[in-house]
Structure formats: structure tokens, C-alpha cells
C-alpha positions in Angstrom: 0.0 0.0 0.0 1.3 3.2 -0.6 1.1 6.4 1.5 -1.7 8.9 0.4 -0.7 12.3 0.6 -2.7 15.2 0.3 -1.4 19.3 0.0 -1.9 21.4 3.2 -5.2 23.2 2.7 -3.0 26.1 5.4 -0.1 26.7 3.6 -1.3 25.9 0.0 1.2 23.1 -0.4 3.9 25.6 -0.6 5.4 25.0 3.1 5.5 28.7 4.2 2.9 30.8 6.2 3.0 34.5 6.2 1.7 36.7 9.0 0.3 40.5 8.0 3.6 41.8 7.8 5.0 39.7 5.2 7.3 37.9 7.4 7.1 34.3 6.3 7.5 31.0 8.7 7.4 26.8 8.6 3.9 26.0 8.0 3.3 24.6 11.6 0.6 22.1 10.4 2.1 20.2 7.5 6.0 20.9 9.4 6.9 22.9 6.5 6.6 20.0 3.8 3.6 21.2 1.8 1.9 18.1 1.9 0.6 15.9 4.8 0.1 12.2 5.3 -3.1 10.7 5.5 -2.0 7.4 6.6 -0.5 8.9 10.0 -1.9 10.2 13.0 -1.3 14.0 13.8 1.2 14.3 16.7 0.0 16.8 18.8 3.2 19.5 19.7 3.5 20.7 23.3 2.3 23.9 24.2 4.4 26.7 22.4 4.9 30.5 23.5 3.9 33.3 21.4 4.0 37.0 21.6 1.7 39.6 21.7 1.7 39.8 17.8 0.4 36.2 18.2 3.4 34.5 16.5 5.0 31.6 17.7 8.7 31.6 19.1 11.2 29.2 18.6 
């Protein structure tokens, strides 16, 4: 059987995510690979910080 993939419906399949000031990020749903598995579970990421701007921080 092969793996189904199917392109992130968040970051268009391109990988990236911009906020409103054109800064650009890793798509934090598909992990930055523009597509996502169907055949595997979502891990679920522990709690992240983010700022006032409401952008995550690494």
C-alpha cells in the first residue's frame, strides 16, 4: 500500500505561512513539507509561546 498524501489546505502546499507583515514562517501544520500524510496520525506538539503579535517563538 502506498502512503496517500494530500497538500496542506494552510499553507497551499507551498510549506510557508506569512503573518500580516510579510514575514514568512514553517507551516506549523504540515511541518513545512507542503503536503501531509493521511495514513498517519497527527502528533500533537506541546504547548508553544507566542507573543503579543500572536506569533509563535522558537
Amino acid at each position: 500500500m502506498h502512503n496517500k498524501q494530500i497538500i496542506c489546505t494552510a499553507c497551499d502546499g507551498k510549506g510557508l505561512l506569512m503573518d500580516d507583515e510579510q514575514w514568512q514562517y514553517s507551516c506549523t501544520i504540515c511541518e513545512g513539507e507542503g503536503v501531509i500524510d493521511a495514513n498517519k496520525g497527527r502528533d500533537l506538539k506541546p504547548d508553544f509561546d507566542i507573543d503579543e503579535m500572536n506569533r509563535t517563538l522558537e
